[in-house]
C-alpha positions as CSV (number, residue, x, y, z in Angstrom):
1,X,0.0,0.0,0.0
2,X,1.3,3.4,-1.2
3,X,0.6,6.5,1.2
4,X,-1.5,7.8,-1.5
5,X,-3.6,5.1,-0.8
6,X,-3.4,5.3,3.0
7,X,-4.7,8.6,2.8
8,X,-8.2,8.0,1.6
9,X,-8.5,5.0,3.0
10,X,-11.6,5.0,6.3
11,X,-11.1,4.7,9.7
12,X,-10.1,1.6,11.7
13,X,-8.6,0.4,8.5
14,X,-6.0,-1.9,8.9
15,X,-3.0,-1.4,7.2
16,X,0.4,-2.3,6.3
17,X,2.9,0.7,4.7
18,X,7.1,1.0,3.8
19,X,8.4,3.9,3.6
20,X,11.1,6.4,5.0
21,X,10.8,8.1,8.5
22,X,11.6,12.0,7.2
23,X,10.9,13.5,10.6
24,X,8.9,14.2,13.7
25,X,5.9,15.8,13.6
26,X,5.7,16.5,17.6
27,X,6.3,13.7,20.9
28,X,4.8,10.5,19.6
29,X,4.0,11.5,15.9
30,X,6.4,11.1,13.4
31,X,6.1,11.5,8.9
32,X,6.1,8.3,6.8
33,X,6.9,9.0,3.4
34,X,6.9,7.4,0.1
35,X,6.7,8.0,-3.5
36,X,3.4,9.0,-3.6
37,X,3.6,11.5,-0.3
38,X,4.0,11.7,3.5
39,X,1.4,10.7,6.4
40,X,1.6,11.5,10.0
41,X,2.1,8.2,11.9
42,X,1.5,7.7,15.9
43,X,4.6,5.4,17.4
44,X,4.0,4.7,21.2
45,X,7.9,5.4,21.9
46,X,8.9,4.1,25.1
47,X,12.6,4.5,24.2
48,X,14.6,7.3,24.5
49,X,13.1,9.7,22.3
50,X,12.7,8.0,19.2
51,X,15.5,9.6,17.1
52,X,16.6,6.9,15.9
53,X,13.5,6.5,13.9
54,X,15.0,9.2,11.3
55,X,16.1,8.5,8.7
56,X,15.4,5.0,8.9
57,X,13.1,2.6,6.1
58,X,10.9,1.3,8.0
59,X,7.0,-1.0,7.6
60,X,4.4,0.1,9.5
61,X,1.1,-2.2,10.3
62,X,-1.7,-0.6,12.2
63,X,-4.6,1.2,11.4
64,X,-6.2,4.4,9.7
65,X,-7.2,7.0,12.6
66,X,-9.1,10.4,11.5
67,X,-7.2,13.1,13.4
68,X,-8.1,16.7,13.7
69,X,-9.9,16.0,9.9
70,X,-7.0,14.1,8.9
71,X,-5.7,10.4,8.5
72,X,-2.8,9.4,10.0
73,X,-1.5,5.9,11.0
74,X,-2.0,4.6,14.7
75,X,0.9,2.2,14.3
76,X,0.8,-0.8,16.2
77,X,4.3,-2.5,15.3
78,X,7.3,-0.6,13.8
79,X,9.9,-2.9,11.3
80,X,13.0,-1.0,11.0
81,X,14.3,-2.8,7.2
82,X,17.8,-0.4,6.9
C-alpha cells in the first residue's frame, strides 16, 4: 500500500505501509513518506526519544485513525528494514 492510498483510506482500517521516516511531527508523531507523499504516523515510543527512527526505512502495520480531519496511521508494530 502506497501513502497515497493510506490517505483515503476509512477509519479503523487496517494497514500495512514502507516507507522512509523523514521526521517528527511532535512527541509521539512522526512523517512516513513514500513515493506518492507523507502521512503522519502515531509510534507509542517508550525508548529514548525515538530519534533513531529518522532517517530510517521502515514498515508500518496498524490502522487508519481520523485526526483533527486528517488520516494518519496509529501504528501498532514498527519494522525497521535499513
Amino acid at each position: 500500500m502506497t501513502v497515497a492510498q493510506a490517505k483515503k483510506m476509512h477509519d479503523d482500517r487496517h494497514v500495512a505501509i514502507t516507507g522512509t521516516i523523514s521526521g517528527r511531527a511532535d512527541d509521539d508523531h512522526y512523517w512516513l513518506q513514500d513515493s506518492t507523499g507523507r502521512i503522519r504516523i502515531d509510534v507509542d515510543d517508550d525508548d529514548d526519544d525515538g530519534r533513531y527512527l529518522i532517517g530510517k526505512k521502515v514498515r508500518i502495520t496498524g490502522e487508519i485513525d481520523r485526526d483533527d480531519g486528517h488520516n494518519e496511521i496509529s501504528a501498532d508494530r514498527v519494522y525497521i528494514l535499513e
